[in-house]
C-alpha positions as a Markdown table, in Angstrom:
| # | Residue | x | y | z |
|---|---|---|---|---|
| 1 | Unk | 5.1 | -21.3 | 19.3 |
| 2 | Unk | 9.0 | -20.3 | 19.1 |
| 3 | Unk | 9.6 | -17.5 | 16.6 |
| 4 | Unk | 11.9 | -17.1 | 14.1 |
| 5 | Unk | 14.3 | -15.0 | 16.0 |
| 6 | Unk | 14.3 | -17.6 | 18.5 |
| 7 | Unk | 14.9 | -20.8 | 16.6 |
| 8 | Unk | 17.4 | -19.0 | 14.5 |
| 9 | Unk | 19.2 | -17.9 | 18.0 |
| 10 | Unk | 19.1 | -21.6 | 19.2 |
| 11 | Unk | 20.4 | -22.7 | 15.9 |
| 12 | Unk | 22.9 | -20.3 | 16.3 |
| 13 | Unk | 24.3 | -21.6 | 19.7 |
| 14 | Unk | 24.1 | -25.0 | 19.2 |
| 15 | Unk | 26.2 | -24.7 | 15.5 |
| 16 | Unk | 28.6 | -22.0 | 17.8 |
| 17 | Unk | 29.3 | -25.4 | 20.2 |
| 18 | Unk | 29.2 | -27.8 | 17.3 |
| 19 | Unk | 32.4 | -25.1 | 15.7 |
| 20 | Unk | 34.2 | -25.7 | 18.9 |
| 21 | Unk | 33.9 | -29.6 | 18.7 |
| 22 | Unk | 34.6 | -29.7 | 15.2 |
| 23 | Unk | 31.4 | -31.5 | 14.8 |
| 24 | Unk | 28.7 | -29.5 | 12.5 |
| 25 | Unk | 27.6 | -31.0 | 9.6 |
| 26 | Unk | 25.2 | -30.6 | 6.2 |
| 27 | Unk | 22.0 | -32.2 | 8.8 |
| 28 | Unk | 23.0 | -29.1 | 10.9 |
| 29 | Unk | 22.8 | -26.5 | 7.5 |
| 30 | Unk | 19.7 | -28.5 | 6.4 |
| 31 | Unk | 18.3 | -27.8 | 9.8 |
| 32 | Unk | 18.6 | -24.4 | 9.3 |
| 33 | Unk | 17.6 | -24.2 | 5.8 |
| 34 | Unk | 13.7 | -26.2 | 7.0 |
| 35 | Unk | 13.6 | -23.5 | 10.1 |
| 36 | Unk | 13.7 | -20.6 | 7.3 |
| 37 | Unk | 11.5 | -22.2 | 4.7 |
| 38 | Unk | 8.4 | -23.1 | 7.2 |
| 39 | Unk | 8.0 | -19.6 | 7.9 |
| 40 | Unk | 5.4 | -17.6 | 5.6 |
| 41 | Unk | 5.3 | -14.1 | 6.4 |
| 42 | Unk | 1.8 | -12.1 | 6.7 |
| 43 | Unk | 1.3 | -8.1 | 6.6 |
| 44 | Unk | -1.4 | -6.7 | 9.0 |
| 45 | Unk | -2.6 | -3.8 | 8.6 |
| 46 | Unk | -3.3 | -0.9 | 11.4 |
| 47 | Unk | -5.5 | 2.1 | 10.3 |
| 48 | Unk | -5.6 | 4.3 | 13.6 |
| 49 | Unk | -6.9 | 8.1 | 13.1 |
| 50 | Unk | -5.5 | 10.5 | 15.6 |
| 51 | Unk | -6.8 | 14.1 | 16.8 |
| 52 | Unk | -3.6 | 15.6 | 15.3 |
| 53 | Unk | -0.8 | 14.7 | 12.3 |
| 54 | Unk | 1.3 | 13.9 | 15.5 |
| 55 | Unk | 2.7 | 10.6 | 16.3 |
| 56 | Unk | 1.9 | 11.1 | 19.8 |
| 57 | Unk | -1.6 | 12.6 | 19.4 |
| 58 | Unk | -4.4 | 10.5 | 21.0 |
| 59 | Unk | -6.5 | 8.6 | 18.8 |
| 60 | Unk | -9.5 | 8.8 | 17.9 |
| 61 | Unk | -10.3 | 5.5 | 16.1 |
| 62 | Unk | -8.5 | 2.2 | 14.7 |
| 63 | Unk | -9.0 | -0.2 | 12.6 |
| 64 | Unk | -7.3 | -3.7 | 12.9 |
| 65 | Unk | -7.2 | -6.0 | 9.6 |
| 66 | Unk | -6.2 | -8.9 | 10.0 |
| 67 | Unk | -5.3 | -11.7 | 7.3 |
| 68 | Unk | -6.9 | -14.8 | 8.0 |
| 69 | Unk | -8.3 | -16.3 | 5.2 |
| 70 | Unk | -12.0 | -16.3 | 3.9 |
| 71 | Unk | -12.2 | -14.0 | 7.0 |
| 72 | Unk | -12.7 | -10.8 | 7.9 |
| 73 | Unk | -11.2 | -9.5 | 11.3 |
| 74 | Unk | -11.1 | -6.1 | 12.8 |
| 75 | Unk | -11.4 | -3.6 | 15.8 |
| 76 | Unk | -14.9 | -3.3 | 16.8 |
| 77 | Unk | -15.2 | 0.7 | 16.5 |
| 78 | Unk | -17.5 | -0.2 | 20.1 |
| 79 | Unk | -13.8 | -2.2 | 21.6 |
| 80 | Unk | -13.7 | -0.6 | 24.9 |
| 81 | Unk | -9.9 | -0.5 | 25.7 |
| 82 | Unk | -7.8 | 0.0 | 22.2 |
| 83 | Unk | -4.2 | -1.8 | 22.6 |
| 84 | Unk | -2.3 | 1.6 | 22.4 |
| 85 | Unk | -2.9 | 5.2 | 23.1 |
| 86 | Unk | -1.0 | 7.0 | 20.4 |
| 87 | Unk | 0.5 | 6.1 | 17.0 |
| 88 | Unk | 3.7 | 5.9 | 18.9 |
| 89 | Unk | 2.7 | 3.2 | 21.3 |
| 90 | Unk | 2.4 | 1.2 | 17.9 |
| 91 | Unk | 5.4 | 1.7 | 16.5 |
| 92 | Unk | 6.9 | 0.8 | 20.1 |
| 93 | Unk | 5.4 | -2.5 | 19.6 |
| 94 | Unk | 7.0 | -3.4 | 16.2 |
| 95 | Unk | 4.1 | -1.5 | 13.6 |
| 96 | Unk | 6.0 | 0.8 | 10.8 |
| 97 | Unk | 4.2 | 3.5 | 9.8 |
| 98 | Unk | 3.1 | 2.8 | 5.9 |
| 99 | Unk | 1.3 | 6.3 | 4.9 |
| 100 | Unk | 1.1 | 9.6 | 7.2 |
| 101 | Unk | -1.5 | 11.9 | 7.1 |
| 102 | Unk | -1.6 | 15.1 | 5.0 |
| 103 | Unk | 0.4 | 17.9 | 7.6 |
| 104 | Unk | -0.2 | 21.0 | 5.0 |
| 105 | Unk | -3.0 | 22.3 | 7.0 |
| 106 | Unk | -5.6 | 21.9 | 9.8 |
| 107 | Unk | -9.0 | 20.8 | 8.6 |
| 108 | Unk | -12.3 | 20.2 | 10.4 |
| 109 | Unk | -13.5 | 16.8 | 10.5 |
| 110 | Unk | -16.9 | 18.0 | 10.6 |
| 111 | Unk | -16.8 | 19.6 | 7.3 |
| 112 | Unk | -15.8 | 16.6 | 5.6 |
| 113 | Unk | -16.3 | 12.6 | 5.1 |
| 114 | Unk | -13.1 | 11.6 | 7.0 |
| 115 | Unk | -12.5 | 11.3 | 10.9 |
| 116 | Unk | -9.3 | 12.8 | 12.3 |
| 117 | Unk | -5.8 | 12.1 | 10.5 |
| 118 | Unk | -5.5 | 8.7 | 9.3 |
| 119 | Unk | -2.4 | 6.9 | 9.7 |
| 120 | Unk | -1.8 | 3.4 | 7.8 |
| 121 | Unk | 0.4 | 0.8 | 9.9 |
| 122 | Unk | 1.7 | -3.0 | 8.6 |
| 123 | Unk | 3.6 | -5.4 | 10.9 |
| 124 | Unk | 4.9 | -8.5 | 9.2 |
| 125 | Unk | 4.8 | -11.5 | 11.2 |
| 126 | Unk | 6.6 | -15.2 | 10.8 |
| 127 | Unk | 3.8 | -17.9 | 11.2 |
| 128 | Unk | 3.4 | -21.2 | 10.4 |
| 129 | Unk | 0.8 | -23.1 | 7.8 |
């Protein structure tokens, strides 16, 4: 599947040749207009908890939620090879960083109900229905 960057760049270049010729036309705008409105956008969601409040710590866990409807799908905390090392290998590959974790003060993770420092990632992807 092409994505929206890409059929908007090939839109781009054929209307670019169509200039030169004198030759674009409302089919080539309505063309346009059907590549943007058949995209929906969808937010995943990336928890990953790291050893440190550091964007380059390693990580301890993560948590993948995915939006597919009337289903739930995540990480299996048992996933034997996680798809990045660091919250910073995430944000490499397109994640933002939503929420950072509290950097007031070390804590012990053994001392309460929470593992590591949590961050909270989204990536918004084009797809199609």
């Amino acid at each position: 599947m092409k994505t929206l960057n890409t059929q908007i760049e090939q839109w781009i270049h054929s209307a670019q040749k169509k200039i030169d010729n004198d030759s674009i036309c409302q089919a080539d705008l309505d063309y346009l207009s059907s590549i943007l409105l058949s995209q929906h956008i969808r937010q995943r969601i990336l928890y990953i908890h790291a050893v440190t409040p550091s964007i380059r710590s390693q990580l301890i866990a993560m948590s993948l939620h995915e939006p597919i409807k009337d289903q739930i799908a995540e990480i299996d905390p048992d996933y034997g090879e996680w798809p990045y090392r660091s919250v910073h290998d995430a944000v490499l590959d397109g994640w933002q960083i939503m929420q950072f974790p509290d950097q007031r003060a070390n804590f012990d993770d053994r001392e309460i109900d929470i593992l590591g420092y949590e961050f909270i990632l989204q990536k918004l992807e084009a797809y199609h229905e």
